[in-house]
C-alpha positions in Angstrom: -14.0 -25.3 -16.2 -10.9 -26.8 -14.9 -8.6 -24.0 -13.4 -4.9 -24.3 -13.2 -3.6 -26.5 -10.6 0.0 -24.6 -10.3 -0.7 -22.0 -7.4 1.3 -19.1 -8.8 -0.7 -20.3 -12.6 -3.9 -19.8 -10.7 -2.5 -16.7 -9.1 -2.2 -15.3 -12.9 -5.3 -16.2 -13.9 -7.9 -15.3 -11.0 -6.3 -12.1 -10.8 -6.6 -11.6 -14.6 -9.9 -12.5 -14.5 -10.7 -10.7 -11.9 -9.4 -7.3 -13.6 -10.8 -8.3 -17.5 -13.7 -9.8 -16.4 -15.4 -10.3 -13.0 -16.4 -7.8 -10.6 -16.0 -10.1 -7.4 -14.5 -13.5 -6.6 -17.9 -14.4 -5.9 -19.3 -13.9 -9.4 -16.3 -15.5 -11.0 -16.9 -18.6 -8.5 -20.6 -18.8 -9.5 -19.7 -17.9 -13.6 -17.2 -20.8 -13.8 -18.4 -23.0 -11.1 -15.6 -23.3 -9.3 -14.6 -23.6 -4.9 -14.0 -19.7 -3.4 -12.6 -21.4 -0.5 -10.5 -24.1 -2.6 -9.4 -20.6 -4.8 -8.6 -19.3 -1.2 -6.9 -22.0 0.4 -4.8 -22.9 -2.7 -4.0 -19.3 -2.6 -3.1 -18.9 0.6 -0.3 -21.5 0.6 1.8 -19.0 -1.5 0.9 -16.2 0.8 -2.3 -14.6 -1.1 -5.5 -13.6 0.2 -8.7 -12.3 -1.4 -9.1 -8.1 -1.1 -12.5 -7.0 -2.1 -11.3 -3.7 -2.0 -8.9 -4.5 -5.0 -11.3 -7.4 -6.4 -7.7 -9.1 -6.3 -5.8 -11.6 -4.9 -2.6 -9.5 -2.9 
């Protein structure tokens, strides 16, 4: 799956995801085969990080 290359775009949709769907970033990595750290450096650049405690990028 190709995931949206716009940081706030992939902001949207991990986090959707995230709250629809997965119950961890690491199970939505594995699901759709894509990078956690590429997710998490891509993130990052706009000032998000992974909590596990929300299951959400804040």
């Amino acid at each position: 799956m190709n995931l949206p290359r716009d940081p706030a775009i992939l902001l949207s949709f991990i986090n959707m995801k995230l709250r629809d769907v997965y119950p961890s970033l690491a199970a939505l990595c594995d699901d759709l085969g894509a990078d956690k750290d590429e997710i998490c450096k891509t993130l990052a650049q706009i000032g998000y990080e992974y909590s596990a405690d929300k299951n959400a990028f804040v």
